[in-house]
N, C-alpha and C positions, 0 to 999 in steps of 0.2 A: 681698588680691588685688592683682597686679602686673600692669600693661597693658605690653607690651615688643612696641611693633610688632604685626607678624603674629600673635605669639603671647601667648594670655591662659593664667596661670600663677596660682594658686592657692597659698595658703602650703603648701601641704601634697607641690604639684608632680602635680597630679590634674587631671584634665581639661583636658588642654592641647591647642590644636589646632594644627598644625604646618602650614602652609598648601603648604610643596612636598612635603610626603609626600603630605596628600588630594590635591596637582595629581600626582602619581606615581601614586598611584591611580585616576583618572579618566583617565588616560592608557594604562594597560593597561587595563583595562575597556572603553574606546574601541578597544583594540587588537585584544580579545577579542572581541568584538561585530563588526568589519572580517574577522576571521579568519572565522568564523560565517557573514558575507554569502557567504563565497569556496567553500565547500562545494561541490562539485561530483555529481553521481548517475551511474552508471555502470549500465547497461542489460548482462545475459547477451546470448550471440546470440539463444535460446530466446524471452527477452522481447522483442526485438527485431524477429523475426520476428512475434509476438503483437499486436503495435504496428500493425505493415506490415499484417496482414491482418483488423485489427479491423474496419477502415469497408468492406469487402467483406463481412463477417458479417453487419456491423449492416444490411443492406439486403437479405439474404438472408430470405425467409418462415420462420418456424420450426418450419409446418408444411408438410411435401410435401404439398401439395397433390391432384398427380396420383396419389401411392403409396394417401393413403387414399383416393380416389375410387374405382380399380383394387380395392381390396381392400372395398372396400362394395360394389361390382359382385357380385364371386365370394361373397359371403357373402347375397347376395340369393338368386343363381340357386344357391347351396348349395353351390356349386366349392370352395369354399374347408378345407381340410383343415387341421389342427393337426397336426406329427408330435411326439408328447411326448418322445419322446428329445431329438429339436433343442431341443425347449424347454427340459425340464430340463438338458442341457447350457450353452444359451445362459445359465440361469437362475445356473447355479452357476459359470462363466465369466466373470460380472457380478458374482458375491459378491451375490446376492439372496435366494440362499439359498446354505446350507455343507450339502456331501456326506454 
């Protein structure tokens, strides 16, 4: 084996380490990883919108409150009617069920 500086060389010329190639190598990899930090994300209008009116949702009840109050009222005093067409329309309308 032959110590020649930076580089250690083996009679055979095997396992040599080349020290400005590994520093060329750690230099893209550093470069590559700078590129990577620079990534930018680009938002639709669609999602944009979605963004804008998320924290108006999240503070909104999920339950209407007043509709099911209204509608336990008429189903007390018996008012309250189902028409099955509307439903099965609405039903099939919604893919809840297929025609």
């Amino acid at each position: 084996m032959r110590v020649d500086g930076p580089k250690i060389t083996t009679a055979a010329g095997l396992n040599r380490i080349d020290r400005p190639k590994v520093n060329e190598a750690r230099a893209r990899a550093r470069e590559a990883a700078e590129a990577l930090s620079e990534d930018r994300l680009s938002l639709s209008s669609r999602a944009l919108q979605v963004r804008d009116i998320e924290p108006a949702l999240s503070v909104m009840p999920s339950v209407r409150a007043d509709l099911v109050n209204r509608l336990r009222e008429q189903i007390q005093r018996g008012e309250y009617q189902v028409d099955p067409g509307r439903l099965a329309d609405l039903l099939i309308r919604l893919r809840v069920v297929e025609p």
